[in-house]
LOBA-682999 format. One record per residue (C-alpha): residue number from 1; x, y, z negated; residue in three letters. Coordinates in steps of 0.5 Angstrom, whole numbers. Each point is the difference from the previous one (the first is absolute). Layout:
seq = NUM east = X north = Y up = Z type = ALA
...
# end
This chain:
seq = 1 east = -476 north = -124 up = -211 type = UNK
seq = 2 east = 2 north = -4 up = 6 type = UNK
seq = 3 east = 1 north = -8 up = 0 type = UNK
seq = 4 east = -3 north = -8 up = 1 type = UNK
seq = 5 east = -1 north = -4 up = -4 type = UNK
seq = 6 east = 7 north = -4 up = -1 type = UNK
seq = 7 east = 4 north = 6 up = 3 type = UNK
seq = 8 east = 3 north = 5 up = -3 type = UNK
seq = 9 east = -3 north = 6 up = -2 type = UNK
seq = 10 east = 1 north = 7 up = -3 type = UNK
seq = 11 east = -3 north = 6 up = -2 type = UNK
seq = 12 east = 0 north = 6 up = 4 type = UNK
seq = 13 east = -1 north = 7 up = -4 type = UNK
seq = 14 east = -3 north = 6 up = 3 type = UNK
seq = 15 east = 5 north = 5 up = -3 type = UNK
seq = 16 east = 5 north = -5 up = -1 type = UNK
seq = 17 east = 6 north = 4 up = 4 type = UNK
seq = 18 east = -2 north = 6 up = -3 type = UNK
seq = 19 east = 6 north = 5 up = -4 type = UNK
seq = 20 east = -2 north = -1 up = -8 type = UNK
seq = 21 east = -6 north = -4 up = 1 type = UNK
seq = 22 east = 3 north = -7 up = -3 type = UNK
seq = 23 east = 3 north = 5 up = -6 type = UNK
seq = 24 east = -7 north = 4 up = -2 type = UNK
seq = 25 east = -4 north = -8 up = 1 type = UNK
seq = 26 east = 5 north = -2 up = -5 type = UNK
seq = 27 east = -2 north = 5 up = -5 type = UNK
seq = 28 east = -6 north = -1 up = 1 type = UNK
seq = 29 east = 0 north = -7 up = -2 type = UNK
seq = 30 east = 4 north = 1 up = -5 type = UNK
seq = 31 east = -5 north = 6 up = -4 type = UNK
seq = 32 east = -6 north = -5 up = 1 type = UNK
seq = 33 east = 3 north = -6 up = -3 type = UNK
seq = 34 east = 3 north = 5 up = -5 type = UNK
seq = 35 east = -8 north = 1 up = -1 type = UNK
seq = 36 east = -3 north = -6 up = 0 type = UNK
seq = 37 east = 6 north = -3 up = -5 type = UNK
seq = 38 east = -2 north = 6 up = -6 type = UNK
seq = 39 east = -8 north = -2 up = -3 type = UNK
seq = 40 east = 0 north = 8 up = -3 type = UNK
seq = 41 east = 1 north = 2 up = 7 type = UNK
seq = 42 east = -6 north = -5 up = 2 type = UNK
seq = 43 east = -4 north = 3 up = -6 type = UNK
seq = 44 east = 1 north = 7 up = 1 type = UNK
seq = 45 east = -3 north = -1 up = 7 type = UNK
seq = 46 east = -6 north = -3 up = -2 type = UNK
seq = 47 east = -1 north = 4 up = -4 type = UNK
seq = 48 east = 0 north = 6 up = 5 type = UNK
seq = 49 east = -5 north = -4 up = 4 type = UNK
seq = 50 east = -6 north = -1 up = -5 type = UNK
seq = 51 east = 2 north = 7 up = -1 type = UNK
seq = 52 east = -1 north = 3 up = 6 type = UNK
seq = 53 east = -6 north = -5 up = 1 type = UNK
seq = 54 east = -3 north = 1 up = -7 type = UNK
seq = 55 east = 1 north = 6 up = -3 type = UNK
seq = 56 east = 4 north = 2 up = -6 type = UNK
seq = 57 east = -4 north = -2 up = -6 type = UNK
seq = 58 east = -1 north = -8 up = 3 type = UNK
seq = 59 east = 7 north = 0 up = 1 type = UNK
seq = 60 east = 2 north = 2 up = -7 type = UNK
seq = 61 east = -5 north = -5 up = -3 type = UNK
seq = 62 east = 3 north = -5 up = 5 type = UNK
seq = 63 east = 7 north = 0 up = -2 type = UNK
seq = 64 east = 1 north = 5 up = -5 type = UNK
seq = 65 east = 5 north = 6 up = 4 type = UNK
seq = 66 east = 0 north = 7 up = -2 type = UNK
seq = 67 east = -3 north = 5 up = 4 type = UNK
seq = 68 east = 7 north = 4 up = 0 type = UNK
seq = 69 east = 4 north = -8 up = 2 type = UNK
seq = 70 east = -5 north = -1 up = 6 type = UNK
seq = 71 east = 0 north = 7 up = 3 type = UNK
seq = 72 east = 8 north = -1 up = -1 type = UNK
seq = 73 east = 1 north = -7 up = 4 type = UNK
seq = 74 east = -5 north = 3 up = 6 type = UNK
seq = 75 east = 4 north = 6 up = -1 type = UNK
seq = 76 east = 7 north = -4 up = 1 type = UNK
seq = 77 east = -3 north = -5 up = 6 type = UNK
seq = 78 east = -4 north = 7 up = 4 type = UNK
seq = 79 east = 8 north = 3 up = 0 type = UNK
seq = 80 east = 4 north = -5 up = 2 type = UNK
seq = 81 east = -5 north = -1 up = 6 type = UNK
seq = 82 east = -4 north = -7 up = -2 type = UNK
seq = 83 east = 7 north = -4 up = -2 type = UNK
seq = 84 east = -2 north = -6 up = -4 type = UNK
seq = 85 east = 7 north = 0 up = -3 type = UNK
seq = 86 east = -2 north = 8 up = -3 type = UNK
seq = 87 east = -4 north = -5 up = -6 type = UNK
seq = 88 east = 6 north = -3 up = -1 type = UNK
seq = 89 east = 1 north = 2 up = -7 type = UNK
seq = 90 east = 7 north = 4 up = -2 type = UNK
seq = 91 east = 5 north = -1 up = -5 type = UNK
seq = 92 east = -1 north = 2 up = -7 type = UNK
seq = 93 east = 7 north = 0 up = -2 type = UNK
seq = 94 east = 3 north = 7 up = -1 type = UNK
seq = 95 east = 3 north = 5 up = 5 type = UNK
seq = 96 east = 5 north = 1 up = -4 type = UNK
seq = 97 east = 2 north = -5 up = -4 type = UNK
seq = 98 east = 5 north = 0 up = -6 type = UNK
seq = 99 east = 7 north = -2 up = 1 type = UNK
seq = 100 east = 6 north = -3 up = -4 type = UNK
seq = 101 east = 5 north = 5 up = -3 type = UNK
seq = 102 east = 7 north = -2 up = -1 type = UNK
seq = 103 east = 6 north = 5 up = -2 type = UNK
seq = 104 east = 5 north = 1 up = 6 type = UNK
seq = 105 east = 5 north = -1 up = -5 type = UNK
seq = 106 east = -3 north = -7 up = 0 type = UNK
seq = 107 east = -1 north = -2 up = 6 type = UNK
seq = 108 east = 8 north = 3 up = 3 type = UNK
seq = 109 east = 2 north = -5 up = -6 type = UNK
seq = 110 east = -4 north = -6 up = 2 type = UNK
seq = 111 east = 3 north = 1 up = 7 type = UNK
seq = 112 east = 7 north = 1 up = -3 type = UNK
seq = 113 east = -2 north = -7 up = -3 type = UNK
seq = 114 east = -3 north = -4 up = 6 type = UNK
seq = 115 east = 6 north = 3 up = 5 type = UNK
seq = 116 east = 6 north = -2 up = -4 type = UNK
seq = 117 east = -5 north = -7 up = -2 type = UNK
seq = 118 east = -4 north = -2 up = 6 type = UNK
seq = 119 east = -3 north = -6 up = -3 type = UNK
seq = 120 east = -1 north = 3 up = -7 type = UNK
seq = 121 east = -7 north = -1 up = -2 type = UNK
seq = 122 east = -5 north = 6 up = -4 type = UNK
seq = 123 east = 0 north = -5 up = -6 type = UNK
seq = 124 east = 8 north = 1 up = -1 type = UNK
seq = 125 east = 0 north = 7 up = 2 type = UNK
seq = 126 east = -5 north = 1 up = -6 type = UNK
seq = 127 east = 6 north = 0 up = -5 type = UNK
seq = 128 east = 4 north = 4 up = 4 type = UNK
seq = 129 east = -5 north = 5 up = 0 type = UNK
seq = 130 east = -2 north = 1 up = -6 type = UNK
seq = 131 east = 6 north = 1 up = -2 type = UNK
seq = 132 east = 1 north = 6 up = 5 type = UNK
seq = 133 east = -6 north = 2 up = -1 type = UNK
seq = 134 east = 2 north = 1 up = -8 type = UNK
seq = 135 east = 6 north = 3 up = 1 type = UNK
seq = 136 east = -3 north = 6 up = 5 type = UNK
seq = 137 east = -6 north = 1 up = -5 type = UNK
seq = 138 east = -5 north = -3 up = 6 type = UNK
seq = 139 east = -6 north = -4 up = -2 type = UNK
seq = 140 east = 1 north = -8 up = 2 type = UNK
seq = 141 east = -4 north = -3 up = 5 type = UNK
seq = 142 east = -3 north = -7 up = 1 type = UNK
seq = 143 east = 2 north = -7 up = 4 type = UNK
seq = 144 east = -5 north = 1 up = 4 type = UNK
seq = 145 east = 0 north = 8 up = 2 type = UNK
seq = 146 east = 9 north = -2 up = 1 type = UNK
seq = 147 east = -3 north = -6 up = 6 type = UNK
seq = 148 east = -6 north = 6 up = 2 type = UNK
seq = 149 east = 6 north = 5 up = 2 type = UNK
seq = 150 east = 4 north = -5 up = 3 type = UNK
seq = 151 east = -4 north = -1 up = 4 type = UNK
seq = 152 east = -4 north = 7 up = 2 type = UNK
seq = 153 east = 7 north = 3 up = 1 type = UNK
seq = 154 east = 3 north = -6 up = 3 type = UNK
seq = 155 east = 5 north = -2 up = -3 type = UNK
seq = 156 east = 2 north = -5 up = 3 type = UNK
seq = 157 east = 9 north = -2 up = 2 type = UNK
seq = 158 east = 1 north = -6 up = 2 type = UNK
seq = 159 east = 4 north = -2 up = 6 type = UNK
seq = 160 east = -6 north = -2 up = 6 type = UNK
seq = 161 east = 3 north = -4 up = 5 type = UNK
seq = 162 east = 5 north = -6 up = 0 type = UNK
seq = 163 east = 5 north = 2 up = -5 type = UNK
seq = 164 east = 8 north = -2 up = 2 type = UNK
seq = 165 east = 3 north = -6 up = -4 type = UNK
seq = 166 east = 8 north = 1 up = -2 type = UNK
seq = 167 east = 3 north = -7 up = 3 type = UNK
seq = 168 east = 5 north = 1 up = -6 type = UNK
seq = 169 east = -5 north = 1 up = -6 type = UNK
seq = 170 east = -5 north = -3 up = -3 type = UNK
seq = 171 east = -4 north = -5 up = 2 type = UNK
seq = 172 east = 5 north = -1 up = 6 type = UNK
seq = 173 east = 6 north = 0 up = -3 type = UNK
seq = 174 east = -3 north = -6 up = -5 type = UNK
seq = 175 east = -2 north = -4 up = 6 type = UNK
seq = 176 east = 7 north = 1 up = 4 type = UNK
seq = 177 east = 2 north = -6 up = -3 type = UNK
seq = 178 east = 1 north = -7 up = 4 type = UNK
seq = 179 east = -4 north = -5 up = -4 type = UNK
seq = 180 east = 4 north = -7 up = 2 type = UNK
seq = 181 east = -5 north = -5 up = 2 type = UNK
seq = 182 east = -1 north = -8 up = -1 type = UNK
seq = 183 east = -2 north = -3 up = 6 type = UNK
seq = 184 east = -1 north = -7 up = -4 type = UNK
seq = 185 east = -1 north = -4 up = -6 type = UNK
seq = 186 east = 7 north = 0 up = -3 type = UNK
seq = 187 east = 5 north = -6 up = -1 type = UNK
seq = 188 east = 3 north = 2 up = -6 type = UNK
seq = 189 east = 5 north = -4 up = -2 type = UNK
seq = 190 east = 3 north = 4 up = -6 type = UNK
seq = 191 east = -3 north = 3 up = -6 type = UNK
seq = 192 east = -2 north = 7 up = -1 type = UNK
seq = 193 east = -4 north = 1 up = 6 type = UNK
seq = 194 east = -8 north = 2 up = -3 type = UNK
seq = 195 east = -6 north = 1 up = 3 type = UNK
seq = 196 east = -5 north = 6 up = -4 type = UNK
seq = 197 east = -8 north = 0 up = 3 type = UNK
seq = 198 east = -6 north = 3 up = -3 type = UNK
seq = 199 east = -6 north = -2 up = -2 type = UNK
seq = 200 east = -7 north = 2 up = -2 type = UNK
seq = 201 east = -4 north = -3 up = -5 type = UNK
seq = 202 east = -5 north = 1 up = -4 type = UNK
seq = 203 east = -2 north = -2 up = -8 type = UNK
seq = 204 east = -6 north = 2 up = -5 type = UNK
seq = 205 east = -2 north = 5 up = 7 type = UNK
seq = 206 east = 7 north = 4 up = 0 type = UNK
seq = 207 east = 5 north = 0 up = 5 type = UNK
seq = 208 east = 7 north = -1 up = -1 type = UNK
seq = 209 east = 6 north = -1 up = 4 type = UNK
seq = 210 east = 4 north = -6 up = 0 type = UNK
seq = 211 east = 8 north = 1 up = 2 type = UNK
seq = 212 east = 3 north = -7 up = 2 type = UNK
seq = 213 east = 7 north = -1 up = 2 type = UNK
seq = 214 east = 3 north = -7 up = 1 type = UNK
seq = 215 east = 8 north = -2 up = 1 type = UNK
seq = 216 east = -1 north = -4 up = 6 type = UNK
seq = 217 east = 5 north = -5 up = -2 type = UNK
seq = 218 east = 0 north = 0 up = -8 type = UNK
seq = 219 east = -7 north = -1 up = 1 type = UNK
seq = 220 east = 0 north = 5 up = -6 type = UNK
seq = 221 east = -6 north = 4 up = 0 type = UNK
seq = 222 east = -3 north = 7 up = -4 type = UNK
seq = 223 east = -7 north = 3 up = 0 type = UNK
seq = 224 east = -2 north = 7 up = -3 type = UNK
seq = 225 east = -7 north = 3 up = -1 type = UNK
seq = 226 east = -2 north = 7 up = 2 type = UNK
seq = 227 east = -5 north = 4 up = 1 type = UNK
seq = 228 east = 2 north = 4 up = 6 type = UNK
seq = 229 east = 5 north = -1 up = 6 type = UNK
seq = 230 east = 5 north = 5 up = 0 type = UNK
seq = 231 east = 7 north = 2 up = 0 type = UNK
seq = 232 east = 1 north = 2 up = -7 type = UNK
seq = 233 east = -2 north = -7 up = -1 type = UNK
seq = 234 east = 3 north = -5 up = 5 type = UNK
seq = 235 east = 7 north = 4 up = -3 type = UNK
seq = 236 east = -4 north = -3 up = -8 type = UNK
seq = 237 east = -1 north = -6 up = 3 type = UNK
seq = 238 east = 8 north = -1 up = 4 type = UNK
seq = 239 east = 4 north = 2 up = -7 type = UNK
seq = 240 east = -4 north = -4 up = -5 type = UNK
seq = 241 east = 2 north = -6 up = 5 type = UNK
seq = 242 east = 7 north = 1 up = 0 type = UNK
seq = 243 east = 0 north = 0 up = -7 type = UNK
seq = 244 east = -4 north = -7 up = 0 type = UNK
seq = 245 east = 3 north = -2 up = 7 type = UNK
seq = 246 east = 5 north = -6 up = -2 type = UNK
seq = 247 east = 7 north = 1 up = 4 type = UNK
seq = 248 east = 3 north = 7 up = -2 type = UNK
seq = 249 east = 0 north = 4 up = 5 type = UNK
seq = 250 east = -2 north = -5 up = 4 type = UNK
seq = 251 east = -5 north = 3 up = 4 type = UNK
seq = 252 east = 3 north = 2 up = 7 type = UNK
seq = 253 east = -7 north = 0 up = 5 type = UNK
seq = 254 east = -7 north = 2 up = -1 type = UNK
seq = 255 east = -5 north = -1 up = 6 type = UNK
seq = 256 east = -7 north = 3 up = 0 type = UNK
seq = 257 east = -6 north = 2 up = 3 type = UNK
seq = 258 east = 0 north = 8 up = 3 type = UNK
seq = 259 east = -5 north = 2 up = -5 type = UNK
seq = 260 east = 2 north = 7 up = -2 type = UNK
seq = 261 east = 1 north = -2 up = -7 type = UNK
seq = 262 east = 7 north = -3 up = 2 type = UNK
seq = 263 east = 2 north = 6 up = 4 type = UNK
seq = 264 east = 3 north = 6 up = -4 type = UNK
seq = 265 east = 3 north = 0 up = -7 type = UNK
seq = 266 east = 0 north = -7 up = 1 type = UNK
seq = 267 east = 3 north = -1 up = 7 type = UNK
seq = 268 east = 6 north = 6 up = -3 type = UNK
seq = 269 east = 1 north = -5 up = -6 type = UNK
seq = 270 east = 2 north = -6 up = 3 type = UNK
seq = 271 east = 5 north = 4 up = 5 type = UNK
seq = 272 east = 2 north = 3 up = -6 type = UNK
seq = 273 east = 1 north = -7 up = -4 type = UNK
seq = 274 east = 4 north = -3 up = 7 type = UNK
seq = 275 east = -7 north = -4 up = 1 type = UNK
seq = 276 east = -2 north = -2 up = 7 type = UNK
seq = 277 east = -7 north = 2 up = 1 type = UNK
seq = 278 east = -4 north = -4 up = 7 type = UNK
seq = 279 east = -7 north = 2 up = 2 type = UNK
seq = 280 east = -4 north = -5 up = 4 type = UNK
seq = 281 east = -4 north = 1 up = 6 type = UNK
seq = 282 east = -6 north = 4 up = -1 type = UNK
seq = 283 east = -6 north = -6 up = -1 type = UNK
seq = 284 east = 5 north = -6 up = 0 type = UNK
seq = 285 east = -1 north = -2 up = -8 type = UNK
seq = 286 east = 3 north = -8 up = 3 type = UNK
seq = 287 east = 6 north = 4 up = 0 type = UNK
seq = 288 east = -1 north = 1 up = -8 type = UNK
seq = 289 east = -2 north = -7 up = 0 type = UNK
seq = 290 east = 2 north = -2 up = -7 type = UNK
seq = 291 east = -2 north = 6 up = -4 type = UNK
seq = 292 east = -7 north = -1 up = 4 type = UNK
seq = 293 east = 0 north = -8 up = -2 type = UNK
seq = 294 east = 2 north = 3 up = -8 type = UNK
seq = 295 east = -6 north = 5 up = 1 type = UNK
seq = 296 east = -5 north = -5 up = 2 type = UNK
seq = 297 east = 3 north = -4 up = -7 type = UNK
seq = 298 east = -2 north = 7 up = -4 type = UNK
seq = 299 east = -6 north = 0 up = 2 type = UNK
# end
């Protein structure tokens, strides 16, 4: 080791440049931390030592070890060359170990199953497969067994990876629409134009969901309590406020937030009835400005 005080020092090893020699020190290293990290190997050791220092008879009497069991470790220790991990104790688990035995025909129809169904799990399989199991006179399994062969033959199909979503279905058709927006709070000088909000509130500790819409110029409001937020009951609500909405047919424009219980169902319905359906801005409520004032009453 070279070096001052306040300078950079290091190390220099004698063998350092050696070929194997870091490998074989890192094994070393490794055996004697294995060691010194298991008691029943210090044990053993000591045991050999006061052996050989005092005899058999002290030994046995001191800490109450066979003679076969004490010949036996002096044997392991003397045969491995002096290792320290040869006192390690072994594993007692069986060499040869039982292992779960399904019929074939159970596991091609569990794979049948999980490739036509990727996300079926082992406990809607169970059904399944007792029935095919009583029409091909085969003994049934249990839900656990189903999960272990799942997973010992892996049976595993899902799509890894980015999977490619169809611009022209699903979700992507349903948001292809173009939501009309409202930049300001509107100046309405005719009737029929409603602003719908929800709101959450609270009564003898549970949760409901408010519905209120508001006529901006009739000043006609009507209120509706839920216990969830959703489409079905967004299109509940709507319905009951034309039965009850003063001008038949009166309804022509209905502006609300871009809260997901006012897209689907409900958006096609009020295409379907000839009403104009605005949205306003994301994070802009002074553009619902007369319904948020009548929430605020609700409260």
């Amino acid at each position: 080791m070279k070096g001052n005080l306040g300078t950079q020092t290091r190390l220099h090893y004698l063998f350092f440049n050696l070929s194997g020699y870091n490998r074989v020190m890192r094994n070393t290293y490794k055996n004697i931390l294995k060691f010194f990290n298991n008691n029943e190997a210090q044990f053993r050791l000591e045991v050999i030592k006061f052996f050989e220092e005092f005899g058999l008879k002290p030994t046995q009497k001191a800490f109450g070890v066979s003679k076969a069991t004490l010949y036996r470790w002096r044997k392991r220790l003397s045969q491995s060359g002096g290792k320290l991990t040869s006192l390690i104790p072994l594993s007692k688990a069986p060499k040869r170990k039982r292992q779960m035995m399904v019929n074939p025909k159970i596991v091609d129809y569990i794979a049948f199953l999980r490739e036509n169904h990727p996300c079926l799990g082992k406990r809607k399989i169970k059904p399944l497969l007792d029935k095919y199991c009583k029409k091909n006179s085969l003994s049934p399994i249990s839900v656990s067994t189903i999960g272990k062969v799942i997973k010992r033959h892996n049976l595993f199909f899902q799509k890894q990876g980015r999977i490619y979503h169809n611009p022209s279905s699903g979700w992507a058709k349903r948001k292809s629409f173009k939501r009309q927006r409202v930049r300001y709070s509107p100046k309405v000088k005719d009737f029929g134009y409603l602003e719908i909000d929800t709101i959450v509130m609270f009564l003898l500790g549970m949760k409901f969901y408010v519905y209120n819409a508001l006529d901006v110029k009739l000043k006609f409001k009507f209120a509706l309590a839920y216990r969830k937020a959703n489409v079905l009951n967004t299109l509940d609500f709507f319905r009951k406020l034309q039965k009850v909405y003063p001008l038949k047919n009166g309804i022509k424009i209905v502006q609300t937030d871009n809260g997901s219980e006012y897209l689907g169902l409900f958006h096609k319905y009020l295409i379907k009835k000839g009403i104009t359906h605005l949205f306003i801005y994301p994070r802009c409520p002074k553009i619902n400005s007369f319904v948020e004032r009548t929430n605020r009453t609700s409260k």
